[in-house]
C-alpha positions in Angstrom: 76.6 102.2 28.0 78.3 102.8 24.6 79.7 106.4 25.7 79.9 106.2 29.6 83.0 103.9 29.6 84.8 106.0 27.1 83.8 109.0 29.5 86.2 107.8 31.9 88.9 108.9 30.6 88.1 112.2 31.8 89.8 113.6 34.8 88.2 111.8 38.6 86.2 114.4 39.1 84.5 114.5 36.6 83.8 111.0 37.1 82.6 111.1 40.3 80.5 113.1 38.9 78.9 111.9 36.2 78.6 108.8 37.5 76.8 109.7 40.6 74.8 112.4 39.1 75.2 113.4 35.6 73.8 109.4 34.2 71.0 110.1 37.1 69.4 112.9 35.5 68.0 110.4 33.3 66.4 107.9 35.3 65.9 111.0 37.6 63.4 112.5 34.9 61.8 109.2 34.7 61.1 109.0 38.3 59.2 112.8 37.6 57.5 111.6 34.8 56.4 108.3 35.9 52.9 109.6 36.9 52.2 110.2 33.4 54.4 107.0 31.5 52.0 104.8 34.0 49.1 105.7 31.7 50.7 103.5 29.2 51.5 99.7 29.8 53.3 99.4 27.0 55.2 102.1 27.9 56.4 100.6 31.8 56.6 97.1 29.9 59.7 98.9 27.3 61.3 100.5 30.5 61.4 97.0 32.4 62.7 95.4 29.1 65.6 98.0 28.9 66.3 97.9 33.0 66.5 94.7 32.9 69.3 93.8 29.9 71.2 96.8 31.3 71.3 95.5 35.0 72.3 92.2 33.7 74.4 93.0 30.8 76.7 95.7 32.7 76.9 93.8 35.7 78.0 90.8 33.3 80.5 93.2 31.5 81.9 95.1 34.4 83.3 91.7 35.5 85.9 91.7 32.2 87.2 95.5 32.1 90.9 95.6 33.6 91.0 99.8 33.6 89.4 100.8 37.2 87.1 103.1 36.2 85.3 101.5 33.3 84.9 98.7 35.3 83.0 101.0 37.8 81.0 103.0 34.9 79.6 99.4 33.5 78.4 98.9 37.2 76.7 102.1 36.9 74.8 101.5 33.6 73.5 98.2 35.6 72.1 99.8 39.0 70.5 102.1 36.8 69.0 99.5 34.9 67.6 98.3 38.1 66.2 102.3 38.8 64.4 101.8 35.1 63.1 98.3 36.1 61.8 100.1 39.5 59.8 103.3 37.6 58.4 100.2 35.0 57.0 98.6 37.6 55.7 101.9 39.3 57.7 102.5 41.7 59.2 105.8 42.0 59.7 105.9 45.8 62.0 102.9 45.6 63.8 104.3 42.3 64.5 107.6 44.2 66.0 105.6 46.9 68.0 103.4 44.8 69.5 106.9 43.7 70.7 108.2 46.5 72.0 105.0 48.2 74.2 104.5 44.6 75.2 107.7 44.6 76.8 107.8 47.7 78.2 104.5 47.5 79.4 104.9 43.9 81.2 108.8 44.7 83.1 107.4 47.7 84.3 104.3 45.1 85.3 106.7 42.6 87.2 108.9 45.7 89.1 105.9 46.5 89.8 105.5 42.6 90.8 108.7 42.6 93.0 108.5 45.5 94.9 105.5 43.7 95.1 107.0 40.7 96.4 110.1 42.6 99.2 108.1 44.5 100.1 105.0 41.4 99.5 107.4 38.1 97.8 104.3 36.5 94.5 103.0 36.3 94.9 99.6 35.0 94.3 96.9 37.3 97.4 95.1 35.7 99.4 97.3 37.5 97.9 97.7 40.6 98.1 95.3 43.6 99.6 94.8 47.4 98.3 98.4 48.6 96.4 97.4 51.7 99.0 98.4 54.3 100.5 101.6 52.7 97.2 103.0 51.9 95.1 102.2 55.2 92.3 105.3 54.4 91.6 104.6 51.2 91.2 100.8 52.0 88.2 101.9 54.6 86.9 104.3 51.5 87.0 101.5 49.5 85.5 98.9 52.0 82.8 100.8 52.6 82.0 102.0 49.3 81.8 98.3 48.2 79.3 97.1 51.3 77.1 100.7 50.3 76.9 98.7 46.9 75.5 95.8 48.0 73.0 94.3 50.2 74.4 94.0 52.9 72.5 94.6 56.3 71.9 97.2 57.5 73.7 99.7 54.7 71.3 101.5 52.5 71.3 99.4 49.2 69.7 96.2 51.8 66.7 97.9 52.7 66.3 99.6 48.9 66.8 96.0 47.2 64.9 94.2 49.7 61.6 96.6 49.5 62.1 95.8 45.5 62.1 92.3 46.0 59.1 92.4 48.0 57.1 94.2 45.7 58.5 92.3 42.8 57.4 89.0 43.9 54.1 89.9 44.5 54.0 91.6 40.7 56.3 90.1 39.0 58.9 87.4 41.0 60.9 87.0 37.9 62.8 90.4 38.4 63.6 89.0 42.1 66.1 86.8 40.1 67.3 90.1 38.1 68.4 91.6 41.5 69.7 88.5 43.2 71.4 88.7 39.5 72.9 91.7 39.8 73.4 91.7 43.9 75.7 88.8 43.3 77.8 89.8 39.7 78.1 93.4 41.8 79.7 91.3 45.4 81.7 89.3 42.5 83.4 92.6 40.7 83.8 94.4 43.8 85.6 91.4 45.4 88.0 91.0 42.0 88.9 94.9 42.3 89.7 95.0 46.0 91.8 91.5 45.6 93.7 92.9 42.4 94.2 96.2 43.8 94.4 95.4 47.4 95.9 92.0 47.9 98.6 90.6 46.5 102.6 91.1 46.1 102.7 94.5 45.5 103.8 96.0 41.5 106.2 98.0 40.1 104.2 101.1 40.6 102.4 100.3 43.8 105.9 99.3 45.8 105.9 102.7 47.0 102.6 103.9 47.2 101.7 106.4 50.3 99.0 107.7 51.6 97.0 110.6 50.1 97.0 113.7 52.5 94.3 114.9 54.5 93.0 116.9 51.6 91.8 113.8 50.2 91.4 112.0 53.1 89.2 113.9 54.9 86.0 114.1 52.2 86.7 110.4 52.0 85.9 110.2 55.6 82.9 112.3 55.3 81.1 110.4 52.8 82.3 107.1 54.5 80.2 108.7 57.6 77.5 109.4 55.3 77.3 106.2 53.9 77.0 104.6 57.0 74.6 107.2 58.4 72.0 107.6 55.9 70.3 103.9 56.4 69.9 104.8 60.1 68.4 108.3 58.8 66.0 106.8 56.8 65.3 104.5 58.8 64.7 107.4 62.1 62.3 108.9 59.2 59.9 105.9 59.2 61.0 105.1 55.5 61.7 101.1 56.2 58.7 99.0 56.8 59.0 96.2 59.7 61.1 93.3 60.4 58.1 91.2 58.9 58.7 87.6 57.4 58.4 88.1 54.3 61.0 90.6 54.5 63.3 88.1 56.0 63.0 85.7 53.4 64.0 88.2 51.1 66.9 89.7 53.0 68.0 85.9 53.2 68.1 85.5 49.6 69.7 88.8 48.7 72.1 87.8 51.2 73.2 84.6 50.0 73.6 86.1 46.4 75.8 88.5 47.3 77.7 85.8 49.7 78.0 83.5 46.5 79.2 86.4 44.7 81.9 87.2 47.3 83.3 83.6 48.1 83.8 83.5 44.4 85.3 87.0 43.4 87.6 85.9 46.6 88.5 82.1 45.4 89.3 83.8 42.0 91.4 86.6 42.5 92.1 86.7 46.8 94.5 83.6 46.1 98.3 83.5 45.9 97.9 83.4 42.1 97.5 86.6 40.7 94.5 86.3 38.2 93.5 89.6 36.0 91.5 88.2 33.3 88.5 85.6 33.7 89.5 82.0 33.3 87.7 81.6 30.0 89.3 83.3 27.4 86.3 83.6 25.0 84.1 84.5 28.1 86.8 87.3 28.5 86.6 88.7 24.9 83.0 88.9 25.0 82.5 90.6 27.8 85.7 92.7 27.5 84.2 94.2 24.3 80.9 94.5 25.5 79.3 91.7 23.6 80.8 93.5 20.7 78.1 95.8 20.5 80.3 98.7 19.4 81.5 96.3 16.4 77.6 96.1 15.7 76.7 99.7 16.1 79.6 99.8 13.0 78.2 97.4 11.0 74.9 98.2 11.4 74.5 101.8 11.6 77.6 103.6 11.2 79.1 101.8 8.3 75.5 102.1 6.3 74.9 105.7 7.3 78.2 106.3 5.9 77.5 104.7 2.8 74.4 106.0 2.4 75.7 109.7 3.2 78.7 109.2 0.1 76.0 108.4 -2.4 73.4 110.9 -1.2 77.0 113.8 -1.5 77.8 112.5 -4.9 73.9 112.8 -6.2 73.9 116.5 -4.4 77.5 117.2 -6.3 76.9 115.7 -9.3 73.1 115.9 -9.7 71.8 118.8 -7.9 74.4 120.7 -8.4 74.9 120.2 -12.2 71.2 121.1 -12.3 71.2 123.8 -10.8 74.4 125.2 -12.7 73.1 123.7 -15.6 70.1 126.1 -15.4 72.4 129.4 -14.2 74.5 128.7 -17.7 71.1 128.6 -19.8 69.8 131.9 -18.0 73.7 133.3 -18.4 74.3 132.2 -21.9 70.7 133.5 -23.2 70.9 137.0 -21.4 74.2 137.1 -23.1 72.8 136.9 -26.5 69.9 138.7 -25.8 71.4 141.8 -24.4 73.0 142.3 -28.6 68.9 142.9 -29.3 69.0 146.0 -27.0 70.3 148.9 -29.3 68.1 151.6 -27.5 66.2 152.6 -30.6 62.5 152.7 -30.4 61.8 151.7 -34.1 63.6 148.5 -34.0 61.8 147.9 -30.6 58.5 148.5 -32.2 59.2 146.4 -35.4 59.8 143.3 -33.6 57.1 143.5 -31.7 55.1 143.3 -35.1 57.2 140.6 -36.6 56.6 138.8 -33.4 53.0 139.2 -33.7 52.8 138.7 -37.4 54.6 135.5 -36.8 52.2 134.4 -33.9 48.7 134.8 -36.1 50.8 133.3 -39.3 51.0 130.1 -36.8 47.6 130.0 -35.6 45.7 130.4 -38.6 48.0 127.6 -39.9 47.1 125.6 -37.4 45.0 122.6 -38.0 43.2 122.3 -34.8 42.1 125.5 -34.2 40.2 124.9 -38.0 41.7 128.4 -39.2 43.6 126.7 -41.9 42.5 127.2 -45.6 
């Protein structure tokens, strides 16, 4: 989550993209892998730690980004928080699932982005607003999109969160609250971005807004039909279990979450007072600047890794270095005087070799412990 909102500032494509399948290779190499990661509890305990700060955190988060896409990338770090939360608790059927449901959901969201971005030439929810009866198409996109999201009966993401929430509170029912959690922060966001860009007087740059064209239109239409398709496929595949009670209760819950959520994403931001920013200012910074955990990535590991990496060039400059010239000047400066010695004459050679020997036994028959000396 500390790259994939800077990431959006790369052309829609790309973000459709790497949002629906690029940051779910990932989990998706998880979900492979989980066969063997199940040999280690400690292992699915760290992956259900992790799953479940990111589902919280980014669905938290998500709420307090005003440019479009980030505020879509944040809710991608959370579902896929949730997929983490699903292969720690060993279940890679469900995490696959969650997947594919997201996907689809999350690329037809970023084709209505894209559509927006297309037609206003701005991204920032600041600036967007009263588009719902110029841009009719991209409205459905959107719609749709959002319910894919959540769980809402019967699109995909119901049955996927429901079958978690079953297994969860037989394991572990504290993780239902993590997805009633994030079911309802996700209704919440999704209701402030389709009140902000949707409803509303419309801006200076949305006045006159059309319609993409049928190029753009018509995949959004397709994946709309997909969207609403693949439950019922999956569902004609014998992949849903039955209507039992205990699925009920669940499906209640999830419900009501994401109905809490809604009502009050709508009472914020669907009134006649446009409201961009969340009513607490101190709420807003902190979740605007993602509970300032780039400010302590600085302060903890990029301003002492910097630190450390000046001290460790000066030592390598000024130590290594001077050694090792230090030792190419002794070797320089003594074959400099040493090369005078070479006259090419064999006599001189020879004599002193003697003198050198001479010099040697003088020394060691002088020498006190050896016990040569007179």
């Amino acid at each position: 989550h500390l790259w994939l909102d800077e990431a959006m500032e790369a052309p829609n494509p790309a973000s459709i993209l790497r949002n629906s399948a690029v940051v779910a290779c990932g989990a998706f190499v998880l979900i492979k892998l989980q066969p063997l990661l199940a040999l280690s509890p400690v292992t699915d305990g760290v992956l259900v730690v992790i799953g479940t700060i990111t589902a919280l955190g980014g669905s938290l988060v998500a709420l307090a980004q005003i440019d479009l896409k980030r505020t879509f990338s944040y809710s991608t770090s959370a579902y896929l928080g949730l997929v983490f939360m699903a292969v720690g608790m060993q279940q890679p059927d469900l995490a696959l699932e969650l997947l594919l449901m997201h996907g689809l959901a999350k690329a037809l969201l970023f084709m209505g982005v894209g559509s927006l971005i297309y037609t206003t030439s701005t991204q920032d929810l600041t600036e967007l607003g009263g588009l719902r009866s110029r841009m009719p198409a991209t409205v459905a996109a959107f719609a749709v999109g959002s319910l894919g999201m959540v769980a809402l009966l019967p699109l995909g993401c119901f049955w996927t969160l429901a079958r978690l929430a079953l297994v969860y509170g037989v394991l572990q029912p504290a993780l239902v609250g993590v997805l009633l959690w994030v079911n309802g922060l996700t209704a919440l966001n999704l209701a402030r971005v389709f009140g902000l860009v949707f409803l509303g007087s419309p801006q200076p740059k949305t006045r006159r807004a059309p319609e993409v064209g049928w190029l753009m239109a018509l995949p959004m239409g397709i994946l709309t039909v997909q969207t609403l398709l693949m439950p019922w496929l999956l569902g004609r595949w014998g992949l849903y279990p039955d209507w039992n009670p205990q699925l009920r209760w669940m499906a209640a819950l999830l419900t009501a979450a994401g109905l809490v959520g809604a009502a009050i994403g709508g009472w914020l931001y669907w009134g006649d007072q446009r409201r961009v920013y969340l009513p607490w200012p101190e709420l807003q910074d902190l979740l605007a600047h993602d509970f300032y955990t780039g400010h302590l990535y600085q302060a903890l590991v990029v301003q002492p890794v910097s630190a450390l990496s000046r001290r460790l060039e000066w030592l390598d400059r000024n130590g290594v270095d001077g050694l090792v010239n230090g030792v190419s000047l002794a070797f320089f400066f003594s074959g400099e005087a040493l090369k005078y010695t070479l006259s090419g004459r064999m006599q001189l050679y020879v004599l002193v070799i003697v003198m050198g020997v001479v010099l040697v036994t003088a020394w060691l028959l002088r020498s006190p412990h050896l016990g040569l000396a007179y």
